[in-house]
N, C-alpha and C positions, 0 to 999 in steps of 0.2 A: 504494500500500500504506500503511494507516494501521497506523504504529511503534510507538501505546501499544498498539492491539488484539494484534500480533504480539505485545510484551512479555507480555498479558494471558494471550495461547493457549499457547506457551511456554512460562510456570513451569507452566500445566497442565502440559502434554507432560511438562516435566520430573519434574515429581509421578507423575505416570504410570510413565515410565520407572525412577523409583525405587523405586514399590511393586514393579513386576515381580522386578527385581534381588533386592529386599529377601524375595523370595519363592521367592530360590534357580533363578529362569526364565533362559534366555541373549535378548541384546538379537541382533537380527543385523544390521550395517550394512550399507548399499546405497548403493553410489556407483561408478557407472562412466563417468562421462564425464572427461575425459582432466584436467581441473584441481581434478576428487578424489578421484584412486586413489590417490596418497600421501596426502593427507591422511586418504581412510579406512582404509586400509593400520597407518598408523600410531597412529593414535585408537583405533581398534580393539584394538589389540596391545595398547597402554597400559591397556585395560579389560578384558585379554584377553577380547573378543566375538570373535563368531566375522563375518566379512566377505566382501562380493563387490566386486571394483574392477576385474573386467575384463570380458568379455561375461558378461551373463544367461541361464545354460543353461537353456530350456525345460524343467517338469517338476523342475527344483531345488527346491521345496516339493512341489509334488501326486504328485511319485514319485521321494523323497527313500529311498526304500529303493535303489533301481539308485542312484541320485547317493552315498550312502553307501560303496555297494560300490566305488565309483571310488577316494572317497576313502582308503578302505582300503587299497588296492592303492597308491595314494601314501607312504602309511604305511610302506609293506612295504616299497619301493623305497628310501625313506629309511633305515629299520634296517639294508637290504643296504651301504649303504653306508658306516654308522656301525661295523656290524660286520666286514667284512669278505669278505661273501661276493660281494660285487661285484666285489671284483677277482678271482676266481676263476671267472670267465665269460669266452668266448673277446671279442677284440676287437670281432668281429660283433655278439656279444649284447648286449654293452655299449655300444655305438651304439645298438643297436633299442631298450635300455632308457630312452637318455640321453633319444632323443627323447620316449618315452612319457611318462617321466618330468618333463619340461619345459613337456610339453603341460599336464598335470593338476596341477603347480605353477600356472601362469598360472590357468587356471579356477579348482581347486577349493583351492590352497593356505591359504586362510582359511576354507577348513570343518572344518580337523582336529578343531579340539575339538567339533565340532557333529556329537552321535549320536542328537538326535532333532528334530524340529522348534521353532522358536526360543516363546519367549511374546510376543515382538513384535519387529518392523522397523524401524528407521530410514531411510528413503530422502530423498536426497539428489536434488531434480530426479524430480518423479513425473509429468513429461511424458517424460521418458525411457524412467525405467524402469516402463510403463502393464504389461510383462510380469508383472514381479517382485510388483504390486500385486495384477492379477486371480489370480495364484496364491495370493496372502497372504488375500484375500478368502475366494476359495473354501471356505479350511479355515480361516478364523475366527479368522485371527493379527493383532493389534490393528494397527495402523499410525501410526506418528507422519513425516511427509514433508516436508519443506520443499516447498511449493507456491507457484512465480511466476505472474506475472500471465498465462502462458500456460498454466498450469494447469488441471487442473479439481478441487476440494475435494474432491465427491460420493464420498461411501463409502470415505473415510478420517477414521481415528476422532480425530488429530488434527492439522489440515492445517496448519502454520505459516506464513503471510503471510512472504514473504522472497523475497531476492534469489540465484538456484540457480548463479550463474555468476561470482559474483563470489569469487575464494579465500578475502579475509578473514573472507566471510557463510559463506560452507562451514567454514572452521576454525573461527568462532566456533560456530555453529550445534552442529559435531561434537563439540567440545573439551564444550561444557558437556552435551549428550548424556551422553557417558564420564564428566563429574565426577558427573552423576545414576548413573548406573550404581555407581561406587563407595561412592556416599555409602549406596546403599542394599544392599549386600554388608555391606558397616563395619558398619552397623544389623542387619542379621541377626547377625552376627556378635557384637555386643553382647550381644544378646537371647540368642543361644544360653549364650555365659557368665555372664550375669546371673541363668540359670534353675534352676542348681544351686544358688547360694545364697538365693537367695527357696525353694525347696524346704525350704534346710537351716535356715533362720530360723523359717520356719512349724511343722517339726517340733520347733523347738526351745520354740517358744511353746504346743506344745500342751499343757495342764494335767494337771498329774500325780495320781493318784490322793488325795492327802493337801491340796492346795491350796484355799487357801479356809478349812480351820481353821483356828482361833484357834493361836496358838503354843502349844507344851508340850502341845497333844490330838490334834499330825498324826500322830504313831506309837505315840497309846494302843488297844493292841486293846481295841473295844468289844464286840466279840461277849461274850453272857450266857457265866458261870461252869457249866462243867460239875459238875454232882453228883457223889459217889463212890456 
């Protein structure tokens, strides 16, 4: 792997991942093999994206409506419990729920905020997850993947030269993902408050009916003398 090329494709990626953010789109991270589902776990959180770090549920993009309603029922199961009506369910039901419940933590816990399809992926090892990609393809979701030498690039839109197994190449790789991701929220976020006052400046500079006259003739009414 030649390291100034990665550097080169990279601050793309990153550019990339930043216009998306900066554009109000969610990033979604992809990483399930065993040394970086905390790392995506937690990288994630910290850019609140939304994430997968444990098996890749089939049909988690291409029929992201049934996967939604899952996650919903996750939701549900959560409020039961913050509010109170979970303890009001016999012992039985509250077993059957713990498990349900446990199940769809594990999978789909990092899809709560995710209620529609992502604007682009990050994946982590795209000889792994080959599932997560041909769905990401399919419906036209950009791709940025860390891709090793047992990779294959093809029809991923930015494939980063790297090393997919080594922790410090996953947390570096991941960490600066997420600082892309905020940097370009912060930049919306600018933009959205900078726009009321470039409004109120320009209304302020528009020319007033009298501007332009010489002094002492801006408030001489000129219209002709009416006759008696």
């Amino acid at each position: 792997i030649d390291l100034q090329k990665t550097i080169k494709i990279f601050k793309e990626a990153l550019q990339f991942v930043k216009g998306i953010a900066e554009a109000d789109r969610q990033i979604l991270f992809v990483g399930t093999k065993k040394q970086a589902q905390d790392i995506i776990r937690e990288t994630a959180g910290r850019c609140e994206c939304s994430y997968v770090n444990q098996r890749w549920l089939g049909g988690l993009l291409t029929n992201f409506g049934v996967v939604r309603g899952s996650v919903e029922k996750l939701t549900e199961l959560d409020e039961m419990k913050e509010d109170g009506r979970w303890e009001l369910l016999s012992k039985k039901d509250q077993s059957k729920m713990e498990k349900l419940h446990k199940k769809l933590s594990k999978n789909l816990g990092g899809l709560k905020k995710m209620t529609g399809l992502p604007g682009a992926m990050f994946v982590i090892d795209s000889a792994k997850e080959e599932i997560a990609l041909v769905e990401a393809q399919k419906l036209g979701i950009p791709i940025v993947a860390v891709v090793d030498t047992n990779g294959n690039p093809e029809n991923i839109d930015y494939p980063i030269p790297g090393n997919d197994d080594a922790v410090r190449a996953i947390e570096l790789f991941t960490s600066k993902v997420a600082e892309a991701v905020i940097e370009g929220r912060k930049s919306r976020l600018e933009k959205e408050l900078e726009a009321p006052k470039v409004e109120a400046e320009g209304a302020a500079e528009t020319p007033g009916l009298s501007e332009g006259l010489p002094e002492g003739e801006r408030a001489v009414d000129r219209r002709p003398a009416r006759r008696e």
